[in-house]
C-alpha positions in Angstrom: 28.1 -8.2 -20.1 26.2 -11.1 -18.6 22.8 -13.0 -19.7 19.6 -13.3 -17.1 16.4 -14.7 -17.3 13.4 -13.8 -15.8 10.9 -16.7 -15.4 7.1 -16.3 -14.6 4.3 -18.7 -14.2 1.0 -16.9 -13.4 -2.3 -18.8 -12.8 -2.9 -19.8 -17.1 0.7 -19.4 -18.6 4.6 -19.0 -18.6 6.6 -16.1 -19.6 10.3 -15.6 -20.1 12.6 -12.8 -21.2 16.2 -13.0 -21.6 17.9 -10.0 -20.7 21.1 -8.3 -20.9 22.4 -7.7 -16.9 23.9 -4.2 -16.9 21.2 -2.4 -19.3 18.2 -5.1 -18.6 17.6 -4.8 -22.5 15.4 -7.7 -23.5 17.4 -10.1 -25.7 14.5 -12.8 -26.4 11.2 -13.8 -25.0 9.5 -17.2 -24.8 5.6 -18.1 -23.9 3.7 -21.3 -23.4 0.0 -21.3 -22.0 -0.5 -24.3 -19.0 -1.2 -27.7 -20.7 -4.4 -27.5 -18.7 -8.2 -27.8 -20.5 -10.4 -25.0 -18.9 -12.5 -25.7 -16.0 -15.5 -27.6 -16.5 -18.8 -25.2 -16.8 -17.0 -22.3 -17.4 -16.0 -21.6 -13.7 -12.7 -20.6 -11.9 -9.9 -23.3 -11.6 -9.5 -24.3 -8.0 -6.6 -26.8 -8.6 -3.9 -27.7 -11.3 -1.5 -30.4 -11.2 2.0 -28.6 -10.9 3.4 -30.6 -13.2 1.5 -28.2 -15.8 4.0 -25.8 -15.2 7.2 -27.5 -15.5 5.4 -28.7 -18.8 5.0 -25.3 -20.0 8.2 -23.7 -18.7 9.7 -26.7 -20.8 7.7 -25.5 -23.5 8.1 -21.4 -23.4 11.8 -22.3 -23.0 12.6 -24.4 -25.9 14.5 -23.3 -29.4 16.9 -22.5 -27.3 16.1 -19.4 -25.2 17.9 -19.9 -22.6 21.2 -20.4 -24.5 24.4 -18.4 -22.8 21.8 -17.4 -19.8 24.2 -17.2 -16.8 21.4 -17.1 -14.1 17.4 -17.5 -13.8 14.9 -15.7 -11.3 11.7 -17.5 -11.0 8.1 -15.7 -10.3 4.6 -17.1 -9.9 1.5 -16.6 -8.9 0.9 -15.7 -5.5 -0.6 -18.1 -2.4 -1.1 -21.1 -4.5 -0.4 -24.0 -2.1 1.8 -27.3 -3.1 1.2 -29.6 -0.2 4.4 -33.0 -0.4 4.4 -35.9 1.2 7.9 -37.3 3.1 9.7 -37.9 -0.4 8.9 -34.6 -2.1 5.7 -35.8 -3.9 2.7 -33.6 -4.2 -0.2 -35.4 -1.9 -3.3 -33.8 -4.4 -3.4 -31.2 -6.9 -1.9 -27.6 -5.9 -4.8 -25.7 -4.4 -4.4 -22.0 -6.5 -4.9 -18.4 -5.3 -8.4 -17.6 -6.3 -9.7 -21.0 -5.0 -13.0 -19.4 -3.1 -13.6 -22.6 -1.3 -10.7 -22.0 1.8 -12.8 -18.8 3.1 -15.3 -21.0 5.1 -13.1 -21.7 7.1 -10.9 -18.0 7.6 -13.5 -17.1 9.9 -12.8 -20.3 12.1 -9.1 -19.8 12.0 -9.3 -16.5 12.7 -11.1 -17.0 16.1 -8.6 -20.1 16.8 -5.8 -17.1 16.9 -8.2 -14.5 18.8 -9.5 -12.7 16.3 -8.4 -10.0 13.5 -5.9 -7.9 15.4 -4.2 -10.9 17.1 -3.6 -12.1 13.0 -2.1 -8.7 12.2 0.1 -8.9 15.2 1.6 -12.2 14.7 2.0 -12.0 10.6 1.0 -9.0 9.3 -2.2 -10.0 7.6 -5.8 -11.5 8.7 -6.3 -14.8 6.9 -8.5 -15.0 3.4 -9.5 -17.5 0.9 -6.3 -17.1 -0.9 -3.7 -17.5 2.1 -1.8 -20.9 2.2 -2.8 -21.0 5.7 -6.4 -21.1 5.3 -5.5 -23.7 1.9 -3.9 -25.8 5.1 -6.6 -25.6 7.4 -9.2 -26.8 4.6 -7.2 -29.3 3.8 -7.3 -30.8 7.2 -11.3 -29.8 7.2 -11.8 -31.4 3.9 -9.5 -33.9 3.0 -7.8 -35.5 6.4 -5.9 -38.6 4.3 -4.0 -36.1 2.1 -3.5 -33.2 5.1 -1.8 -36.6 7.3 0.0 -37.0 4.7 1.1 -33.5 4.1 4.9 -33.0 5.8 6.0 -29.9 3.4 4.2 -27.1 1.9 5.4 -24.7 -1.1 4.2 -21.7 -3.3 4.3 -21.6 -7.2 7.9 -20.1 -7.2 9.1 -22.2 -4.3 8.6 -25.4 -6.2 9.9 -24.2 -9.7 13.1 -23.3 -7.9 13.5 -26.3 -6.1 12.6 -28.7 -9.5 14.6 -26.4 -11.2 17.4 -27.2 -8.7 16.9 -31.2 -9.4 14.7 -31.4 -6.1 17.8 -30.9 -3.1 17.0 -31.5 0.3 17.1 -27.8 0.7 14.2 -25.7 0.4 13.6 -21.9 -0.1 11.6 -19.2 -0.4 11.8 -15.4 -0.1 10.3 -12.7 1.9 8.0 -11.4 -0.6 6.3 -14.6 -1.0 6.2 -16.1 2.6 4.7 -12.9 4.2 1.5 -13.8 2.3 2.0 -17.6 3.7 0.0 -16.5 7.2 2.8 -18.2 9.0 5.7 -15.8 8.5 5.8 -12.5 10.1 7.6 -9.6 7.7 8.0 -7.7 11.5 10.0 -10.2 12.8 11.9 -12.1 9.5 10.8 -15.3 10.9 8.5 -18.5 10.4 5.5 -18.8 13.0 5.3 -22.6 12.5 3.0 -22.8 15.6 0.6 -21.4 13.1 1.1 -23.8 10.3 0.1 -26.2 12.7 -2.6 -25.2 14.0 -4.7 -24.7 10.6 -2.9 -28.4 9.4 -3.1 -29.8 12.8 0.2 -31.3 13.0 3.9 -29.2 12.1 4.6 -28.9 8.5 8.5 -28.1 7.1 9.1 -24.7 5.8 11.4 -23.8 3.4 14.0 -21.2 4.0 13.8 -17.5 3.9 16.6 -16.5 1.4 17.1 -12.3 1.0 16.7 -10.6 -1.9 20.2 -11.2 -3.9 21.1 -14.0 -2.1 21.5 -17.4 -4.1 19.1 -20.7 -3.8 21.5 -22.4 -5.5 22.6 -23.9 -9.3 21.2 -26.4 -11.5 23.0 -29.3 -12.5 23.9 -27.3 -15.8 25.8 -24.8 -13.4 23.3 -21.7 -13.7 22.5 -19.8 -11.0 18.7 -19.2 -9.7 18.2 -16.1 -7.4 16.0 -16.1 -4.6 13.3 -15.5 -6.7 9.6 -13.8 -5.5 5.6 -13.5 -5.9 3.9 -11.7 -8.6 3.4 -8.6 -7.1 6.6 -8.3 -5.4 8.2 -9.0 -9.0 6.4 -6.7 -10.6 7.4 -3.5 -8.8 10.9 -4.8 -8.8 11.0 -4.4 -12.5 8.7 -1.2 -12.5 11.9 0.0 -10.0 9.4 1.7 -7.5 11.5 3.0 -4.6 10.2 4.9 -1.1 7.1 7.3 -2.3 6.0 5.0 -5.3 2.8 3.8 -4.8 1.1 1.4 -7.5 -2.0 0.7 -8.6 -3.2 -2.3 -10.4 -6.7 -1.7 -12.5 -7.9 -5.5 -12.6 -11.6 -6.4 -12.2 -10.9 -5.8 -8.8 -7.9 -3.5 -7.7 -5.5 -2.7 -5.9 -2.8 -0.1 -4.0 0.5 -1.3 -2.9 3.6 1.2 -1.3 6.8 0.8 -1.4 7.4 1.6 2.7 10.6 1.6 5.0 8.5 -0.7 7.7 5.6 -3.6 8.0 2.2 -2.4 9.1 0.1 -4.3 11.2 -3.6 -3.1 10.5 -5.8 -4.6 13.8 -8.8 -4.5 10.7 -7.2 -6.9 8.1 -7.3 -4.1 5.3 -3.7 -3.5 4.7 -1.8 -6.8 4.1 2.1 -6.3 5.3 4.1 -7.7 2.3 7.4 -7.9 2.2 9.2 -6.5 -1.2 11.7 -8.2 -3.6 14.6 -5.7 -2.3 15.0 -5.2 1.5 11.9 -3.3 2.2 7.8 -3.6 2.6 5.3 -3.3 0.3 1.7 -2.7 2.3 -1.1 -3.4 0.3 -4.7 -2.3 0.3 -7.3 -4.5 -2.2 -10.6 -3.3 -3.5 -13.1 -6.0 -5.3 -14.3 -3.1 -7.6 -12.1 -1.7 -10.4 -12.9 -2.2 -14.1 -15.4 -4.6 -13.9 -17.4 -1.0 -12.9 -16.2 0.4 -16.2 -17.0 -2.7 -17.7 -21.0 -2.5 -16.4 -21.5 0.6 -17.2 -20.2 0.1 -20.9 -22.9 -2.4 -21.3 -25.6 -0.5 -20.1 -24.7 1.7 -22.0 -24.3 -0.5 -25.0 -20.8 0.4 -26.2 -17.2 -0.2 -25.5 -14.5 0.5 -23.0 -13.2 3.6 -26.3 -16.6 5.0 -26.1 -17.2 5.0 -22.3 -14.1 7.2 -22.1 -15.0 9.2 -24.4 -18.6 9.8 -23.2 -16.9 10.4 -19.8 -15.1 13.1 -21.1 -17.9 14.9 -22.8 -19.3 15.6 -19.2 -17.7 17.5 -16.5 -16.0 17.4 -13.3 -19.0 15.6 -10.4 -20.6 14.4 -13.3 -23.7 16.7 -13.0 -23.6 15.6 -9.4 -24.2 11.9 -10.6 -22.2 9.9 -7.5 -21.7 6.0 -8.2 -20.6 3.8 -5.4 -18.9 1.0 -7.0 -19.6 -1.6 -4.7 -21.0 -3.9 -7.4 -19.6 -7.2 -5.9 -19.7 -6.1 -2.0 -16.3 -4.4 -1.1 -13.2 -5.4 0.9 -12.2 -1.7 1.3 -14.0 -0.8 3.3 -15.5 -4.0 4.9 -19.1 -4.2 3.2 -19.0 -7.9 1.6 -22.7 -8.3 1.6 -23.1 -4.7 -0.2 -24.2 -3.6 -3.5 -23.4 -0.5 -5.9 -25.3 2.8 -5.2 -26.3 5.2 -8.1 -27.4 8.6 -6.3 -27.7 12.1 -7.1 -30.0 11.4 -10.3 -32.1 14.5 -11.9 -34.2 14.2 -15.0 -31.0 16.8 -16.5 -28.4 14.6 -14.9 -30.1 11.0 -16.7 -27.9 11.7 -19.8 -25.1 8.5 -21.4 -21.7 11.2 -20.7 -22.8 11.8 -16.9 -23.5 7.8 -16.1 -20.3 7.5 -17.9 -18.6 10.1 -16.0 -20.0 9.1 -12.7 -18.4 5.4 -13.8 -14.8 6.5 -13.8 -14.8 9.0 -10.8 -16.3 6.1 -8.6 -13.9 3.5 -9.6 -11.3 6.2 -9.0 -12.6 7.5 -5.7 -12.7 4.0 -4.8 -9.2 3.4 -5.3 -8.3 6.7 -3.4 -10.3 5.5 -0.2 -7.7 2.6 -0.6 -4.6 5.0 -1.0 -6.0 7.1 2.3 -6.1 4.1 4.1 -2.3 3.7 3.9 -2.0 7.8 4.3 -3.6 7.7 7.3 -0.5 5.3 8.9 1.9 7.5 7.7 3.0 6.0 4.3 4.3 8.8 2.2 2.7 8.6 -1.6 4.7 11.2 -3.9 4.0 9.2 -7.4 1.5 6.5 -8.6 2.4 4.1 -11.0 -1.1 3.1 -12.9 -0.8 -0.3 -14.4 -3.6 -2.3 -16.4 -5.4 -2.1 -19.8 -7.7 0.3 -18.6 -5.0 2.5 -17.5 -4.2 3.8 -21.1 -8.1 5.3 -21.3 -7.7 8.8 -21.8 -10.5 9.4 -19.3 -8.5 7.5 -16.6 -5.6 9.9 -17.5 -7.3 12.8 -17.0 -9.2 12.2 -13.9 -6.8 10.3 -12.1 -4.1 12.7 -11.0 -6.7 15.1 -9.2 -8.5 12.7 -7.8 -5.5 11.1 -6.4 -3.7 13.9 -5.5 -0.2 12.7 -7.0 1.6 12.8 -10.3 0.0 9.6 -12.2 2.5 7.4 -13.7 0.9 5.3 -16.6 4.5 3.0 -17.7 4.6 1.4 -21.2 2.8 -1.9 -21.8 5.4 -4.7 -20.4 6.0 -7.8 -18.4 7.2 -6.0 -15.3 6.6 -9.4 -13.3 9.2 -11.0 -16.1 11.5 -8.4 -16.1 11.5 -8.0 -12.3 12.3 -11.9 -11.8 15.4 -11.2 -14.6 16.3 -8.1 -12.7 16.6 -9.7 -9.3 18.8 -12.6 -11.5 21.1 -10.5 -12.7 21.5 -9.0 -8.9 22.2 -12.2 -7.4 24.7 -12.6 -10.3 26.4 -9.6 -10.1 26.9 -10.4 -6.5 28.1 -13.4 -6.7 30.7 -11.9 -8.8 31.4 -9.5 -7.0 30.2 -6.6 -9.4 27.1 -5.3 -7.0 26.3 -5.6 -3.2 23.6 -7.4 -1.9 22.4 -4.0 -0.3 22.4 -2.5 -4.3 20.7 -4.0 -6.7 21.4 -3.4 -11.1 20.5 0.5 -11.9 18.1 -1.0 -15.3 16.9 2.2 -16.6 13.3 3.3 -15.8 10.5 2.0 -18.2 9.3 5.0 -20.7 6.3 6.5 -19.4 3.0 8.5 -19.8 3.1 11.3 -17.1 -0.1 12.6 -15.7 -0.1 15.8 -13.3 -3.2 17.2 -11.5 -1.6 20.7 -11.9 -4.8 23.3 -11.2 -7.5 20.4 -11.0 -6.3 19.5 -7.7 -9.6 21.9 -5.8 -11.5 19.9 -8.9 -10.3 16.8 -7.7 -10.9 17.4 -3.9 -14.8 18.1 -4.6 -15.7 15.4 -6.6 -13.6 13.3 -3.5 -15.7 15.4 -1.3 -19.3 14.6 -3.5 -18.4 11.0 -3.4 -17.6 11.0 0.2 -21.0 13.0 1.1 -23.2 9.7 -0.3 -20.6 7.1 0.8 -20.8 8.1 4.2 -24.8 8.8 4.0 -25.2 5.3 2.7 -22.7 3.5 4.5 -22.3 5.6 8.2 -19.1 4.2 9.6 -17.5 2.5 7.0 -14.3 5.3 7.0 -13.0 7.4 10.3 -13.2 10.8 9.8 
């Protein structure tokens, strides 16, 4: 038996579990929130120093946890930039994920390229906010003194493995987290640095590409840290999603990601071609509206996410031919950013607390399957959805879901997949190592107990209520979806 630790550091804390490497039973966990005070006003945070997060790693990580631990993987929050100067020292705060201020100037870069499709080509995805990229090319908008000074750029997990490392002149990444960079292409398995440049305006080092059980290297205290990958790419690792497994993420905003045998290059910048955390692709398709419609509606309606279900489930199938477009912050998929929800189909017999409530969940979930069609339509087999998210445990979610989706709805026990997946991938580059797996075969952990959900006869049930919604989608929106 060995001892592997999975590592995480999202956007407001650190998580570790400590986990056996042949069953992946959890030994011991440790947590620590980021030593950070909240942003001022109440509004998103845009930057934290990364030093916050070796603090708090220090922090989730002390009694002991990590005692007998043989090897760590490290995950973190996705597209975060840490811009270094020459000697390894960050020029200005790490710009984070959710920073909104980088989109002013996506449109810009995206012309500088040629447009959409010639994005897609190159890298897989069309630039956003969130993409280190853009982070570059605002930099050099914004900031010129600290983008002169910039010579390296990392991600979250990047930078935790190199510090953890003791700061070697080697670098490294993996493919999960630089095919969301915008300067690496999942296609090809290679760096487009001509692209770093020209949103930073000068070249920029990039760390290396390391596969998914391969080794970045061993602290000074001898263990071992994997490869290591982004959130997402994490999380399905330790959900052990395979070809066919889609998953779903109900967030505020949501989204659909596939496990897939190839990249997909999508000319319209919906599908963003990740890389996964094993070998293969993960295509992902986002929408801005998710629970933050469930959420609306239950204080309309002056009650709680409990009740809304509930209420839902007191009305029936098309919700007395209620039809909510959920579109309550604009929409990504499709493309309708300057957009607003719809609320059609109302009748003095239909203006009743279960149908609003009804209406609520089928467009949220009608939303989500637009998403799921748009990777059907390129060929990308979906045989099982994994649902993960409070929200997912609603019973009303439950029971609409599967018909709507068309697919058996998987609804795993609450758990830190991300964690788990960054111990997983650990214990793979450990058993390697020692020559107990291959690097083609990662640890068989066993499958996370799980809520199963069928659409057994309510598939026609599900179709109409698809077919309703699509009816006033299409009526309000012409052209937003092919036929």
């Amino acid at each position: 038996m060995g001892i592997a630790a999975g590592l995480d550091s999202s956007s407001e804390y650190t998580r570790i579990v400590v986990c056996d490497t042949d069953t992946g039973a959890v030994i011991r966990q440790g947590y620590a929130p980021h030593p950070v005070p909240p942003p001022e006003g109440g509004g998103r945070r845009t930057e934290i120093d990364p030093q916050a997060w070796l603090l708090s790693l220090g922090e989730a990580a002390g009694g002991g946890l990590l005692e007998g631990v043989q090897a760590i993987g490290v995950s973190a929050q996705q597209h975060a930039a840490v811009f270094l100067d020459r000697v390894g020292n960050a020029v200005r705060p790490a710009l984070v994920g959710n920073d909104p201020r980088a989109q002013t100037v996506a449109a810009d870069l995206v012309d500088g390229l040629g447009g959409k499709a010639a994005w897609a080509q190159a890298v897989g995805l069309v630039p956003q906010s969130g993409n280190p990229v853009t982070k570059l090319r605002w930099l050099a908008r914004n900031e010129p003194d600290a983008a002169a000074r910039t010579a390296a750029v990392l991600q979250p997990h990047d930078w935790l493995t190199w510090q953890l490392l003791g700061r070697p002149a080697r670098r490294t990444t993996d493919r999960g987290d630089a095919s969301g960079t915008g300067y690496w292409s999942a296609a090809t398995g290679g760096w487009r640095p001509d692209l770093a440049e020209l949103a930073l305006g000068h070249q920029v080092a990039l760390p290396e590409v390391l596969g998914p059980a391969d080794v970045a290297g061993h602290t000074p205290e001898g263990l071992l840290i994997s490869s290591g990958t982004g959130e997402t790419m994490a999380a399905a690792f330790g959900l052990g999603i395979g070809l066919g497994d889609a998953v779903v993420s109900l967030g505020a905003s949501g989204s659909v990601s596939v496990v897939h045998h190839e990249p997909l290059a999508d000319a319209s910048g919906t599908i963003t071609s990740y890389a996964d955390a094993t070998g293969m692709h993960l295509p992902v398709v986002r929408t801005l509206n998710a629970v933050r419609v469930l959420r609306g509606t239950a204080e309309l309606l002056g009650c709680d996410l409990e009740r809304l279900s509930a209420l839902a489930l007191q009305s029936s199938p098309g919700a007395y031919g209620m039809v909510l477009l959920p579109y309550l912050e604009g929409e990504r998929t499709p493309d309708l950013p300057h957009t607003a929800g719809t609320l059609a189909g109302l009748r003095r017999e239909s203006m009743k607390p279960e149908h609003l409530a009804r209406a609520a969940f089928e467009g949220m979930l009608c939303g989500l399957a637009d998403a799921l069609d748009v990777l059907r339509r390129r060929g990308v087999a979906v045989h099982r959805i994994f649902l993960l998210g409070q929200a997912a445990e609603l019973p009303a979610v439950q029971a609409l879901a599967p018909a709507v989706f068309g697919a058996q709805v998987v609804v795993p026990q609450a758990a830190d997949y991300t964690t788990l997946g960054a111990a997983r991938q650990a214990a793979w580059a450990l058993g390697v190592a020692h020559g107990h797996h291959t690097p083609a075969t990662p640890p068989q952990w066993p499958a996370p107990a799980a809520t199963l959900c069928d659409p057994g006869d309510d598939l026609p049930v599900g179709q109409a209520v698809r077919q309703q919604y699509a009816a006033v989608r299409d009526e309000t929106h012409p052209g937003a979806f092919p036929a």
